[in-house]
N, C-alpha and C positions, 0 to 999 in steps of 0.2 A: 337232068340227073342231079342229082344232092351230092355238092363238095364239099369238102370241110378242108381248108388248105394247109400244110404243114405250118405256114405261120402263127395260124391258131389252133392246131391240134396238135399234141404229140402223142404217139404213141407210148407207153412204155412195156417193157418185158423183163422184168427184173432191175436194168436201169435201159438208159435210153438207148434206142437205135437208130441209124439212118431214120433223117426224116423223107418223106413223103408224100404226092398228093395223094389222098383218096377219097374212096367214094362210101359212102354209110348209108344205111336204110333200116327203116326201126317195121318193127312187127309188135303191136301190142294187143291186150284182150281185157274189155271192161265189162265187167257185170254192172247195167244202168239200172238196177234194182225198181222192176213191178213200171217199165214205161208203157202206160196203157195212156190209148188216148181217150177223152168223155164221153165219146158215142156209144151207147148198150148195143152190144153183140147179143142178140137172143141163142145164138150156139155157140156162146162160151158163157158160161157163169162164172168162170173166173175174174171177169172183169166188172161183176157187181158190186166190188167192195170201194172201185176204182169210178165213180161216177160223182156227178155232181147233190146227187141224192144216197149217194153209199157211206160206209163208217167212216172212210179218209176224208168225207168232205173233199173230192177230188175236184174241183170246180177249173174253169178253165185259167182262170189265174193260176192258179195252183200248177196244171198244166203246162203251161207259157216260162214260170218261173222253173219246172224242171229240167223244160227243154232248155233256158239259156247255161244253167248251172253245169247239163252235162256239158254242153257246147264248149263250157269255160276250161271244164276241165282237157276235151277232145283238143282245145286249141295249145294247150300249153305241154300236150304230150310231145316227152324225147325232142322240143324244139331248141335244148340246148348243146345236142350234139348236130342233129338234122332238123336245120329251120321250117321246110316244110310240114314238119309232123310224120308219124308214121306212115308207111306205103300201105299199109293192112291193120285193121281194127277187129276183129275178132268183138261181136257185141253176145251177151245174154239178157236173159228177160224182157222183149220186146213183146208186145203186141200181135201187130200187123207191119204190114206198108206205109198206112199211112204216119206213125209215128218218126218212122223211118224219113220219109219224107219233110215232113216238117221239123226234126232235127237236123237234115242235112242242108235244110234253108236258114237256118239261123245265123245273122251277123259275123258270130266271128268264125264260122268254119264254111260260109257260103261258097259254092262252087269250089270246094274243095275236093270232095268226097260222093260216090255214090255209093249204092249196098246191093247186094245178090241175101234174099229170103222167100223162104218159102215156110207156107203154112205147115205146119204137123200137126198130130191129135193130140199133143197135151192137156192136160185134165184141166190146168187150169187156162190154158189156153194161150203161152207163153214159147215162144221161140228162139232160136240162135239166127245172128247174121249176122255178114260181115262186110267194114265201112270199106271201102278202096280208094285211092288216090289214081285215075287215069292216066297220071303222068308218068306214073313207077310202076302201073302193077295193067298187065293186061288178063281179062277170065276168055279160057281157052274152051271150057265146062264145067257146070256146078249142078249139082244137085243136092238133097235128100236122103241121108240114110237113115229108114226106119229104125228104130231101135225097140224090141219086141221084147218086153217085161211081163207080159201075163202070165207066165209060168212061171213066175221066180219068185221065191220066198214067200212073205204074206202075203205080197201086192197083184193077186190073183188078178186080172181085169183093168189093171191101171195101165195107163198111160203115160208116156213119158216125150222130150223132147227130139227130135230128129237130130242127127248129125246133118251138118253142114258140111259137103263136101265141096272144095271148087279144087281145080286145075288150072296153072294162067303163069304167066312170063312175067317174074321180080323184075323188072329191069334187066332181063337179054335171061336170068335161069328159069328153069322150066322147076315148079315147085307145087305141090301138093298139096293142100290145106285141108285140115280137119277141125271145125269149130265145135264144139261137147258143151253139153249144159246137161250131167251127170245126176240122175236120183238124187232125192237128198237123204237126208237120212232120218225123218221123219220115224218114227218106230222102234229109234235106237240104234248106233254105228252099228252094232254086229249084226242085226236082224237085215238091215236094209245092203248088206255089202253085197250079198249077191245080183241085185239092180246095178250097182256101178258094175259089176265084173261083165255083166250080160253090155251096158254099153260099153263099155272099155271094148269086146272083143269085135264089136261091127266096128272099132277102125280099125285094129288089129288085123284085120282078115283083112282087109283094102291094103293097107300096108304090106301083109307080106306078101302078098301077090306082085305088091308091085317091086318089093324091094329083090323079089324073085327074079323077076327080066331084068331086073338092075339097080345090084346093088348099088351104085354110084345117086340114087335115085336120093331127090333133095324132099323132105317130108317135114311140116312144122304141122305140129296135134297143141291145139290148146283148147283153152277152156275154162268153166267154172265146175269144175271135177266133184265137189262135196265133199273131197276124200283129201289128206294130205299125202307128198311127195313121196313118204316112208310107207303109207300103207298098199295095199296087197292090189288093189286094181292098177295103181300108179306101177310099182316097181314088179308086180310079177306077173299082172293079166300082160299089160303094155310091157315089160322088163326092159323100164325106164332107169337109166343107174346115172347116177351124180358122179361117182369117180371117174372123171373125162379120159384119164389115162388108160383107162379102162373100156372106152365105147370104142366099138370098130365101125366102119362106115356102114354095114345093116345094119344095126343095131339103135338105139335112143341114149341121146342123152339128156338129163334134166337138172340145166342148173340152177332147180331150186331146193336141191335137197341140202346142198350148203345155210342156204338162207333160213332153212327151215328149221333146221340144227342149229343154227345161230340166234334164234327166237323169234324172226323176224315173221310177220304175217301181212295177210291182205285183211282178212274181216275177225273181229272178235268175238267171243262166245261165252259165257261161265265163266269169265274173268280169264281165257288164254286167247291163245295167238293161233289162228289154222290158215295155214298158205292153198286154200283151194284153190284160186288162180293160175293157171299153171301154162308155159309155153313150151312145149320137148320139142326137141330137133333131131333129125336123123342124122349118126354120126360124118355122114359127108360132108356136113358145115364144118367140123371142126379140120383145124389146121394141119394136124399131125395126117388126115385122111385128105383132104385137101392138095392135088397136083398142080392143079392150075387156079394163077393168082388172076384170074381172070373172072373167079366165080368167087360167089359170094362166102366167105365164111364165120362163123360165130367171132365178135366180138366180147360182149357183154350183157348181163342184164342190171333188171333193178325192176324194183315195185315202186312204181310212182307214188309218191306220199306227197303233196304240198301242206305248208301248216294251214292254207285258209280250207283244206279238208279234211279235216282233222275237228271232229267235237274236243269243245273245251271244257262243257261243265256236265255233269248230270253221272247217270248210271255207265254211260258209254264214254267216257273223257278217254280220250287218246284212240279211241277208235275211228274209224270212219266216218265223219257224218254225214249219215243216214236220212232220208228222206222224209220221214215220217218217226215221230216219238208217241207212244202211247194214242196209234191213231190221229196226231194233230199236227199239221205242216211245220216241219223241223227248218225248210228254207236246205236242205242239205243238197249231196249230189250224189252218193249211193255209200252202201253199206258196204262196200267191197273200194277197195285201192285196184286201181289199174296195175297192171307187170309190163315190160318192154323187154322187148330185145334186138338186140343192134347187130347191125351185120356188116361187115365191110371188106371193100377190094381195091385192088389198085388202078389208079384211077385213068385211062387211056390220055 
């Protein structure tokens, strides 16, 4: 179990309280922007662009260098509250398996982690999964929720990514996971909104069913949304609300709508800030819903930023560095910042 001892943590709540041992565990979600590995897939085209004969000049070095980069980043996630790193990774933009694989072999996160994915029909042939730590996190049941866009808006026939659903034991709670890799918005935010509302409502429907037989029921949805924390698939398909004092244990809370209002982002665009990245919890994490300190509840979050990922010079200075610039190996680790969030209880 992950300790963090009162000697080097303090809590605080306006000023300090009794100190305490406890125990933390991080939940984060990384968009690895376009990890394809150099094999041509003859039933995905999407990974034509991604070869060692394609526009990225995707060669195996190229390959090699972006597995260690995200590695670097996976190693140093939330290891300054919980040494181990996150108990759950939430990934976007993967492949297959085998990418999966041969990032969970890389030096610095070796035998750390494995991943629960499965194939869906995306158009371009890109999936959600998620990293787990065996130590913290046991899968009870995962699958596949289809997400069915051909009726919606323009995007008659397209295809889009499956939700990731598992079920499994945080360390002794029983917790629900929803991983989302959301339409983008290709075609323009208004044209394309009804794609995210169509995914947004297959967790929605999983959710209230389940928050049906019980409310007490521990639910974290994340994801790389397309949409921000304020718009209309976030806060009224999901009715995700950031005013915490305001979430009752059915209910969602999202605290990134803070962050969001405060300028803060994961990936940049047209010269602003969009928090698609997104982690909601169902109000039973928080405290005021929270009876027993025996279970885990909301801490904190934060969007992982380090300066060495962060572009320094060009069109994108201060954003993300991005993997690829004008089609030519950028040396980066993805075009999106990681989010975290920390949970904690006390400690037996």
């Amino acid at each position: 179990m992950k300790y963090i001892f009162c000697a080097l943590w303090f809590l605080y709540s306006g000023s300090l309280f009794a100190q305490k041992s406890m125990q933390v565990s991080a939940v984060a979600f990384y968009n690895f922007e376009n990890l394809f590995d150099t094999s041509d897939d003859p039933k995905n085209w999407g990974d034509d662009e991604f070869l060692p004969t394609g526009t990225y000049n995707y060669t195996g070095k190229v390959y090699k260098e972006k597995l260690h980069n995200l590695a670097t980043v996976i190693s140093q996630l939330g290891t300054n509250i919980t040494p181990d790193g996150p108990a759950i990774i939430g990934t976007a933009e993967i492949e297959n398996d085998q990418v999966l694989k041969d990032l969970t072999q890389q030096p610095e996160i070796k035998g750390r982690y494995r991943f629960i994915h499965f194939d869906s029909y995306d158009s371009r042939g890109i999936d959600v999964a998620m990293l787990y730590n065996p130590a913290y996190f046991k899968v009870l049941h995962a699958k596949g929720l289809f997400v069915d866009i051909s009726k919606t808006g323009d995007m008659k026939g397209g295809k889009t990514r499956d939700v990731l659903y598992v079920n499994g034991l945080l360390a002794g709670d029983t917790v629900h996971i929803f991983v989302n890799h959301w339409p983008s918005r290709r075609g323009g935010e208004a044209a394309s909104a009804p794609l995210r509302a169509a995914a947004a409502l297959v967790s929605k429907k999983i959710m209230d069913s389940l928050r049906a037989k019980n409310p007490d029921t521990k639910i974290i949805l994340m994801g790389d949304l397309n949409d921000d924390p304020t718009n209309e698939s976030v806060s009224l398909v999901l009715g995700a609300k950031g005013a915490i004092n305001y979430v009752s244990n059915n209910e969602l809370y999202n605290p990134w709508v803070w962050y969001y209002q405060k300028g803060y982002g994961t990936l940049g665009y047209d010269d602003r800030w969009n928090l698609f990245d997104q982690i909601i919890i169902s109000g039973s994490f928080l405290k005021k819903n929270n009876k027993d300190q025996n279970h885990w509840e909301y801490y904190k979050s934060e969007v992982f930023k380090k300066d060495f990922m962060t572009e320094k010079f060009g069109q994108y200075k201060g954003y993300p560095k991005r993997s690829f610039s004008n089609n030519q190996w950028n040396n980066g680790y993805s075009d999106h910042f990681p989010t975290i969030v920390y949970f904690i209880k006390t400690a037996k």
